[in-house]
C-alpha positions in Angstrom: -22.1 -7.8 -17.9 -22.1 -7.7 -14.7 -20.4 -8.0 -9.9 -19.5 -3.6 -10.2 -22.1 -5.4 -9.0 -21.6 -4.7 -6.9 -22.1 -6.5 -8.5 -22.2 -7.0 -10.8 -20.9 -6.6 -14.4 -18.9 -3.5 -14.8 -19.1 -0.4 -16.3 -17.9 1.5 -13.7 -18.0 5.5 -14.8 -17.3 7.2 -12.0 -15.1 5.0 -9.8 -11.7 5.5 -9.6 -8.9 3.1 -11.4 -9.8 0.2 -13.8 -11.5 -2.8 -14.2 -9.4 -6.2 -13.7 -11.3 -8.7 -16.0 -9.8 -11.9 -14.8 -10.9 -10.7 -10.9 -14.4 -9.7 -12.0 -15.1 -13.3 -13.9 -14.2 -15.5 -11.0 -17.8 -15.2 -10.2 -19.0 -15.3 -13.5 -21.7 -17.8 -13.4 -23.2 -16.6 -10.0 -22.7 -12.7 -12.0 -24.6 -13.8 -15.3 -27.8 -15.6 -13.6 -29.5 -12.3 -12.9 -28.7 -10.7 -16.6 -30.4 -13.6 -17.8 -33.2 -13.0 -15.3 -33.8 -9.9 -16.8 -33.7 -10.7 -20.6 -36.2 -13.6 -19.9 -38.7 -10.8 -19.3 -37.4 -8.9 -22.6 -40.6 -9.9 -24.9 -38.6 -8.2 -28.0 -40.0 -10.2 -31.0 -37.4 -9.1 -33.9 -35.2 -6.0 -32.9 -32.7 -5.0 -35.4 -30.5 -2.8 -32.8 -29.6 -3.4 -29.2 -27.5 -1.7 -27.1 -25.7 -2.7 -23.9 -24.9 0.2 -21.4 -21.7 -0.9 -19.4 -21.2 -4.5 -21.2 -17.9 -5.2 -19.7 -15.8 -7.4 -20.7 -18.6 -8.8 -23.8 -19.9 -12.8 -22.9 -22.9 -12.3 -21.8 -23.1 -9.0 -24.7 -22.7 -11.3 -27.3 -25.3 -14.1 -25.9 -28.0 -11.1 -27.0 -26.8 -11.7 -30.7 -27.8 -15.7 -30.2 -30.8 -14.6 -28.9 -32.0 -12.3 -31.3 -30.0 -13.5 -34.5 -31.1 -10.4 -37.0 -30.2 -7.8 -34.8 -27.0 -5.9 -34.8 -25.4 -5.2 -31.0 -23.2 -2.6 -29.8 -21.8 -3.0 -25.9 -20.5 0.7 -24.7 -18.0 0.5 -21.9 -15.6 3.0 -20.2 -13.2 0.3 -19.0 -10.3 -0.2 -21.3 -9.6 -3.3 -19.8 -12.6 -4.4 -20.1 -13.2 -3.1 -23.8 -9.6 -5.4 -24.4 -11.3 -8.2 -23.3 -14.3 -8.0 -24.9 -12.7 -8.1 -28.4 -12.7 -11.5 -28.7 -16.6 -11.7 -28.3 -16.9 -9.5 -31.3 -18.5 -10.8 -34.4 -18.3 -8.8 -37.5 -21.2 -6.8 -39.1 -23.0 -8.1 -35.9 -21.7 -8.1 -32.4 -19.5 -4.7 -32.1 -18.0 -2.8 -28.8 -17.1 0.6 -28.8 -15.8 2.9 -25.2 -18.1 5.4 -24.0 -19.3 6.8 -21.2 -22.7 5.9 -19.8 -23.8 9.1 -18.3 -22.8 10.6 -21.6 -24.8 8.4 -24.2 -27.2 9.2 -26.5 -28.9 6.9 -29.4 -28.2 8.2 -33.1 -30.5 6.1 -34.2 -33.8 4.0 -32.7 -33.0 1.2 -30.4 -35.3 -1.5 -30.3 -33.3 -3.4 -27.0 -31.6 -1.3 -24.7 -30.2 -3.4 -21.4 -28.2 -2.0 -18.5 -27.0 -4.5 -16.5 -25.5 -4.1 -12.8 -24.2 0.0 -14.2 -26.4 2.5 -12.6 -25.3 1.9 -8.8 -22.1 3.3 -10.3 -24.1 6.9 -11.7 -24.9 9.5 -8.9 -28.0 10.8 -10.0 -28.6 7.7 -12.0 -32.2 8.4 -11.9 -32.6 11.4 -14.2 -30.3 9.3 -16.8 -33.1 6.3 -16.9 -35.8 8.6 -17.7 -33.5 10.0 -20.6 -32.5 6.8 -21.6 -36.9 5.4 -21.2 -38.0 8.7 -23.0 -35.6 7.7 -26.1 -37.3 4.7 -26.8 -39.2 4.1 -29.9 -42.5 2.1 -30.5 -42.4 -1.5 -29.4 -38.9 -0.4 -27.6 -38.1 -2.2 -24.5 -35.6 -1.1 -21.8 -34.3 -3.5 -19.5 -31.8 -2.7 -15.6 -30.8 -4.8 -12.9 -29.0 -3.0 -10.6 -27.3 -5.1 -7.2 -29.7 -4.1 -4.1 -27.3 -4.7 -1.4 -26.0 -1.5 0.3 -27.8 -2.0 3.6 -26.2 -5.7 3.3 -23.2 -6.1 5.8 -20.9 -6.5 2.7 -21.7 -2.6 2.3 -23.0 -1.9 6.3 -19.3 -3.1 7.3 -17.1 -1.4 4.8 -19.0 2.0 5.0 -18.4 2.1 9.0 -14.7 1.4 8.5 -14.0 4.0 5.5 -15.6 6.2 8.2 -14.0 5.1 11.6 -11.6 7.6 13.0 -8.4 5.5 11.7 -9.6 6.2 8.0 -12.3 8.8 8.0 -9.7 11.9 6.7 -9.0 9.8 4.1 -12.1 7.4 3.1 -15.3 8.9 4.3 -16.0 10.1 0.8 -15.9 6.7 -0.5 -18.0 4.8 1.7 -20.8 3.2 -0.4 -24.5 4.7 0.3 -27.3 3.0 1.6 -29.5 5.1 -0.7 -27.7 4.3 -3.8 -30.2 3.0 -5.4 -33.8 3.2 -5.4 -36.3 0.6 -4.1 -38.4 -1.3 -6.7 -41.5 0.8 -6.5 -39.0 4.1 -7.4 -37.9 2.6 -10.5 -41.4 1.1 -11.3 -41.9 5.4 -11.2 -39.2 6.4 -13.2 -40.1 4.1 -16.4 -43.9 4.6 -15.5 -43.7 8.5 -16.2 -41.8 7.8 -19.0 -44.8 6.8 -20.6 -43.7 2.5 -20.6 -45.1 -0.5 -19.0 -43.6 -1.7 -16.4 -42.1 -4.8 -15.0 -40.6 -4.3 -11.8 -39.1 -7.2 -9.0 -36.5 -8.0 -7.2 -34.4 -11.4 -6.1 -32.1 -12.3 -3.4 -30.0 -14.8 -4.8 -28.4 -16.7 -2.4 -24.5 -17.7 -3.1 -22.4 -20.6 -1.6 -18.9 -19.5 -2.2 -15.7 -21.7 -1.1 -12.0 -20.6 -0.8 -10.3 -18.3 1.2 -12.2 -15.2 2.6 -14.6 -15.6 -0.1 -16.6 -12.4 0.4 -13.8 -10.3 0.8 -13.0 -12.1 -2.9 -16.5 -11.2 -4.4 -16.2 -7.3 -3.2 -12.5 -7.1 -4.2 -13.5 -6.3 -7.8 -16.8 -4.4 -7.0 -17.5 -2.3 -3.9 -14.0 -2.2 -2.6 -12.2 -1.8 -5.5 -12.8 2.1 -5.6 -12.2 2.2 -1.5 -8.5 0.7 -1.8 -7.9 3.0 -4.9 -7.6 5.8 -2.3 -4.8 3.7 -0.3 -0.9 3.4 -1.1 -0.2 -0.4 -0.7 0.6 -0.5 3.0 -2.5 1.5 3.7 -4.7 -1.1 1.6 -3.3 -3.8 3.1 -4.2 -2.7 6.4 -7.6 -1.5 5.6 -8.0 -5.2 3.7 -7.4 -7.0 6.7 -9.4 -4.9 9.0 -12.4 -5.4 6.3 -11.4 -9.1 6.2 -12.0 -10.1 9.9 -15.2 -8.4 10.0 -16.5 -10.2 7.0 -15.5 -13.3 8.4 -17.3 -12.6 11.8 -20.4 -11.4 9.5 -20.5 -14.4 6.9 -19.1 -17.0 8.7 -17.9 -20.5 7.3 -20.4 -23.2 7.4 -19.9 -26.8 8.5 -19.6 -28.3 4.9 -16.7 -25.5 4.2 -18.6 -22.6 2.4 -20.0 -19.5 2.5 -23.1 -18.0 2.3 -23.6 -14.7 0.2 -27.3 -13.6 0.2 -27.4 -11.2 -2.6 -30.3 -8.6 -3.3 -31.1 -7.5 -7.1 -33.5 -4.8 -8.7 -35.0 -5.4 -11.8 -36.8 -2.7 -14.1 -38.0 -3.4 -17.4 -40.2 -1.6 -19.7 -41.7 -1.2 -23.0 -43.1 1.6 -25.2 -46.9 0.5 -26.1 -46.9 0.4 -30.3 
């Protein structure tokens, strides 16, 4: 689940191209602490059906299953890629995936755990579709979303004003990530509140000492750039990379002992309807 992070896991519905698992998971251990995070506060005693919006390519999907051992879970995802990859994860009669389209989804039945993990900074308008998704819940239902909280981060800051320099602006200013793309805390705390659920609300900054090679430029690669460079023929994105490079360097510079430190922000919402 995720980097689109930008996280985080993937689901991506409205970016353009697909999802490269292999990319995405070199940061799976650092990508997985937060959907862990939020299941901890996931007091679900016995569920029989959970759902995972955007479960990319199926780990940390099928770690719900352990969790909850009578319970039958379904990860939706758009990415074909991702769906691939997330086959071998499946566990008959229990642990299924299935493609689908966030914005588009709708329960045919009750759903007892529904988690969204690191998905709605991908949905314009993601707000409306959380109420839907809080107002389907049935008695003793519980919702749970992390979504990354970064976009006034330099990660973000940086991109955005190159997509929209004068070099790149005819062609990129439309894919410059937001710094409104998400909401605060307190606006999600809103959203599930009028819903009729109690809420849990928070946020983290985790903070991430990578190593290698332009390490940050690594972590966005798969997440917030990955829709940018879509736009680009290969000259063009190699150029725009290395542009995006140096000023990540300058930003999140190498420390003494040889790594990098990401400080990464992270919403949490989850609620529950009152039996």
């Amino acid at each position: 689940m995720a980097p689109p992070d930008d996280a985080t896991r993937p689901a991506a519905q409205s970016s353009p191209g697909d999802w490269q698992p292999d990319t995405y998971l070199r940061f799976a251990g650092e990508r997985a602490r937060p959907f862990t995070d939020l299941l901890a506060r996931v007091s679900a005693e016995s569920p029989c059906r959970i759902v995972d919006l955007g479960c990319g390519e199926g780990s940390l999907t099928a770690s719900l299953a352990r969790r909850w051992p009578g319970a039958a879970v379904t990860g939706v995802d758009s990415s074909p890629d991702m769906l691939a990859a997330a086959a071998s994860s499946a566990v008959p009669g229990r642990v299924t995936f299935e493609a689908g389209d966030v914005r588009e989804w709708t329960p045919d039945g009750p759903v007892d755990v529904l988690v969204s993990n690191a998905v709605l900074h991908w949905v314009p308008g993601h707000p409306q579709l959380l109420a839907r998704w809080a107002a389907s819940l049935p008695p003793g239902g519980w919702l749970a979303v992390q979504v990354p909280g970064n976009f006034r981060a330099p990660t973000h800051a940086l991109l955005a004003d190159l997509c929209r320099s004068p070099e790149w602006a005819d062609r990129l200013a439309q894919a410059a990530p937001r710094p409104d793309t998400v909401l605060e805390p307190a606006g999600y705390a809103d959203v599930l509140a009028a819903a009729g659920l109690s809420v849990d609300v928070w946020e983290t900054t985790y903070l991430h000492f990578l190593t290698g090679s332009d390490p940050v430029l690594t972590w966005v690669r798969s997440t917030v750039l990955r829709p940018v460079l879509a736009r680009l023929d290969d000259a063009a994105a190699a150029r725009f990379t290395a542009a995006y490079a140096a000023a990540l360097r300058a930003a999140y510079p190498a420390r003494p002992d040889g790594t990098t430190l990401l400080p990464f922000r992270r919403v949490f919402a989850v609620g529950s309807r009152p039996t």
